[in-house]
N, C-alpha and C positions, 0 to 999 in steps of 0.2 A: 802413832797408834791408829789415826785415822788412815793411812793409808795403808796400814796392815789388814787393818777392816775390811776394806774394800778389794785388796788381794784376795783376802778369802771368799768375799762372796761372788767374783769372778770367778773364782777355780769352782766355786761350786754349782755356777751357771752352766759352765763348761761342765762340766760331770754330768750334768743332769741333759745337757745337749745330745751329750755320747751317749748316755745311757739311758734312752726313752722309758727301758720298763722301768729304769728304777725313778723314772720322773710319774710313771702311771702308777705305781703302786704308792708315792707320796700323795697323789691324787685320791686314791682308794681308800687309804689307810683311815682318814677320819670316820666314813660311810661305816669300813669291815669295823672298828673297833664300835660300834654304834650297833652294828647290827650282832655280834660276841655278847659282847655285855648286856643288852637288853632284849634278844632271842633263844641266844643257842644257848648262853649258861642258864637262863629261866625253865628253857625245857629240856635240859637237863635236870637239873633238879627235882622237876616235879618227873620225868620219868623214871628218876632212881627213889620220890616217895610214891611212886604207884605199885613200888612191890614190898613196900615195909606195914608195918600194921599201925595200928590206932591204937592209943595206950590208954591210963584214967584221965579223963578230963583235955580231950584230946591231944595228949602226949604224940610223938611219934615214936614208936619202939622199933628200932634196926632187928626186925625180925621178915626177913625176905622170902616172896612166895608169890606165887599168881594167884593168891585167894581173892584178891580185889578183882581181877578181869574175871577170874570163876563165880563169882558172884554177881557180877554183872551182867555175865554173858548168860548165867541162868535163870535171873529175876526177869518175868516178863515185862514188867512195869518200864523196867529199862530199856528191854530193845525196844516196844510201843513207843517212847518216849524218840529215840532214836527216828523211829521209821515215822514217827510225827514230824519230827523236825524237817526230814527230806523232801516228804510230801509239802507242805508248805514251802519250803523252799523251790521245789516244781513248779505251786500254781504263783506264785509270786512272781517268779522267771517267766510265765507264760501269759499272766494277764498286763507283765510290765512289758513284753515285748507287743503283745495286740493292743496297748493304749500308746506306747511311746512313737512307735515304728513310723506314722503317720507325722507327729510333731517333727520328729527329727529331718524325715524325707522333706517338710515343708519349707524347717530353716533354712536346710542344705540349697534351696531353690531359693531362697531370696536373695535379692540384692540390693534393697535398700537400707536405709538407716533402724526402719523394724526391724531388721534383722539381730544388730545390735541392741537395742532395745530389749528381745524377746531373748537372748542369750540371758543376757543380766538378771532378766525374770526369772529363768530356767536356774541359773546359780544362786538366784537371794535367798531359799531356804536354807543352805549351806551356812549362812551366815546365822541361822535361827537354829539355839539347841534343840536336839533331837528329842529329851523331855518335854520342852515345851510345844513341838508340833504335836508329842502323842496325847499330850494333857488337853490340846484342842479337840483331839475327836472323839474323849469320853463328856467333854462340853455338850458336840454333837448329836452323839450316839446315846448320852444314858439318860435313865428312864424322866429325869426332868431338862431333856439338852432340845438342841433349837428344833429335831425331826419332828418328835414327840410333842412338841411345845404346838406346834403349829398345826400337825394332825390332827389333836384334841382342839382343838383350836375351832377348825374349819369342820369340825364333826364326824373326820370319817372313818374313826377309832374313838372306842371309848376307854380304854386304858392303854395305859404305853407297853408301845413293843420291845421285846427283847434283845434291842441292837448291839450289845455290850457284852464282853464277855464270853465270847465264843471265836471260832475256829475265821467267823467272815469278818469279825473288827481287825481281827489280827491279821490277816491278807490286807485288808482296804489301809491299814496303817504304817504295812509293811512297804505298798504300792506305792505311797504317797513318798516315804524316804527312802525308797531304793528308785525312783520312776528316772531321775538326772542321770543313775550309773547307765541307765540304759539308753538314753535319748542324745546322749553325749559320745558315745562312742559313734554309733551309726550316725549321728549327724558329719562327724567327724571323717568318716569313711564314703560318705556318699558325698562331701562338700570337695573329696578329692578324688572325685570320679574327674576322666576327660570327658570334657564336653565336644568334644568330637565324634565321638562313638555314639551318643544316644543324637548328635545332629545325621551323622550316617545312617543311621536305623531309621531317622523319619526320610529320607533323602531318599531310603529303600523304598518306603511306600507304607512303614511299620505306623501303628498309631500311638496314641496313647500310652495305653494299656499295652499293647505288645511289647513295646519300648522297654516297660516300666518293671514285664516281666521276665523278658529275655536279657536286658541290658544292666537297668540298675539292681535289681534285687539281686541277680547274682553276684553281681563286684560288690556289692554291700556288706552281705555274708560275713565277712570278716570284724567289723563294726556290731553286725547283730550276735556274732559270737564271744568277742569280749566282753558284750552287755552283757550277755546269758551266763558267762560264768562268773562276771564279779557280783550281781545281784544273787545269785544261786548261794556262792561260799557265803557273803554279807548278812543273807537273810535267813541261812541254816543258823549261824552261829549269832543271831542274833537273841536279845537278852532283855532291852528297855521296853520295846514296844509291847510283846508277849506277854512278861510281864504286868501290864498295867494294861492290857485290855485283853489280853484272855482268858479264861476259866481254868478250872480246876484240870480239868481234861486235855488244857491247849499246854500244858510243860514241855518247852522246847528241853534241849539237851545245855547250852550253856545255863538257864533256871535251874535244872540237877547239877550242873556242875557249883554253880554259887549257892546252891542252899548246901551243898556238901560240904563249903567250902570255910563259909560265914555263917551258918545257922546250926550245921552238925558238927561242925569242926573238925570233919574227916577227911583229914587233906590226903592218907594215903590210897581213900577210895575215889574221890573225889578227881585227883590225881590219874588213877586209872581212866577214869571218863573222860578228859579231858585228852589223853592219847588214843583211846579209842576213836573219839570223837576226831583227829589229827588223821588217824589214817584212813577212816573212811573217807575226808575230806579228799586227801592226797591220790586213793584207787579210782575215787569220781575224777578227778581232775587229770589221772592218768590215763582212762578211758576216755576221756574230753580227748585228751590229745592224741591216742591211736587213732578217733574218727575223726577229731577235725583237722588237728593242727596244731599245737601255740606257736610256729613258726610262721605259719601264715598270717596269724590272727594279727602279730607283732609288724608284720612285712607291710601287709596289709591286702596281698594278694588271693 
């Protein structure tokens, strides 16, 4: 028995020798069946209840139509809601590349054991829930938190400011748990620059600064544009922070999507927002790629 056993799983060593793809695709298979089951059938689903209707007491009634996207796409509350979310998602993307860009350029230059040290730094939020960092900065920010506390304090307010609950908590909160996706990639990118090139540029008679503008910034690019679009998608579709330090006026688009989803229980409108919200994600990210690249981005060139 034992050595029938072992026949067989020689011939099947053998087969999978011959036959590389069908050794790659025993390789794939756990990944594809992972990404089937928990992707493509989920949004499937919700894209075939985005054209069915909302019955009593949130029933779903197999009655198909584009009244949920007609409705969406004519309520202005929703496109505002939309063109909120993007905007934010911009200045998030743009004050995370002008505070990170510096940090990351400095790792990339070390070479001692702070180097290590300050990496570790850079990833221990990672290890802290992302409720618990945002629960920190209404600590901060609201109207009995540590800003306030110490303003009145030292006299140079006499009632607390309105730091909470607007359009700047929800940036400063957003910046604090998206700032790694961006300082991580560009560090990443400019730690695998050749250091020969920016030695030849001073060798040329180049300085500093010339070095730093003609050499590294532009081999970087690749690095600052993986930052920019995984922070961009991360921070449109983001849902905790918003939530819990926004205002009335700050509703991102995943908040309409969860209040439609858990609160109205209108999953075949809900549904619609949710693909809407998919392909505008997908036309930005396509247009990413007519001007930058994702092939480069990936290359790293």
């Amino acid at each position: 028995m034992q050595i029938l056993k072992s026949k067989a799983i020689v011939k099947t060593l053998v087969f999978l020798r011959k036959h590389k793809n069908a050794n790659n695709f025993l390789i794939m298979l756990p990944s594809a069946l992972w990404v089937i089951c928990f992707l493509f059938i989920p949004l499937i689903l919700i894209f075939v209840y985005s054209f069915s209707t909302r019955g009593e007491g949130g029933t779903i009634v197999a009655s198909y139509g584009l009244h949920n996207y007609e409705h969406f796409i004519t309520t202005s509350i929703y496109a505002r809601t939309i063109i909120k979310s993007i905007i934010i998602g911009f200045e998030v993307t743009l004050v995370c590349l002008i505070v990170g860009y510096l940090p990351a350029y400095y790792l990339a230059r070390l070479t001692t054991t702070r180097r290590v040290i300050l990496i570790i730094l850079l990833i221990v939020p990672f290890w802290t829930s992302v409720i618990i960092r945002t629960y920190s900065w209404m600590l901060v920010l609201g109207n009995r938190g540590a800003i306030n506390y110490y303003l009145m304090k030292w006299g140079l307010i006499q009632e607390p400011l309105r730091l909470l609950f607007n359009e700047a908590s929800v940036i400063l909160g957003l910046v604090h748990i998206m700032l790694p996706f961006m300082i991580l990639p560009i560090f990443t990118c400019i730690d695998r620059l050749d250091a020969s090139l920016v030695d030849a540029s001073k060798s040329l008679g180049a300085g500093k600064i010339r070095t730093f503008i003609e050499i590294t910034l532009p081999l970087s690019l690749p690095g600052v544009s993986a930052g920019c679009l995984l922070v961009f998608i991360i921070s449109v579709g983001a849902f905790l922070t918003p939530a819990m330090l926004g205002g009335p006026k700050d509703t991102m688009i995943a908040m309409l999507i969860q209040q439609n989803f858990l609160m109205l229980f209108d999953w075949p409108f809900g549904s619609a927002a949710a693909i809407i919200y998919l392909i505008l994600v997908l036309i930005i990210v396509y247009f990413f790629n007519r001007v930058i690249g994702l092939d480069k981005i990936w290359s790293g060139r």
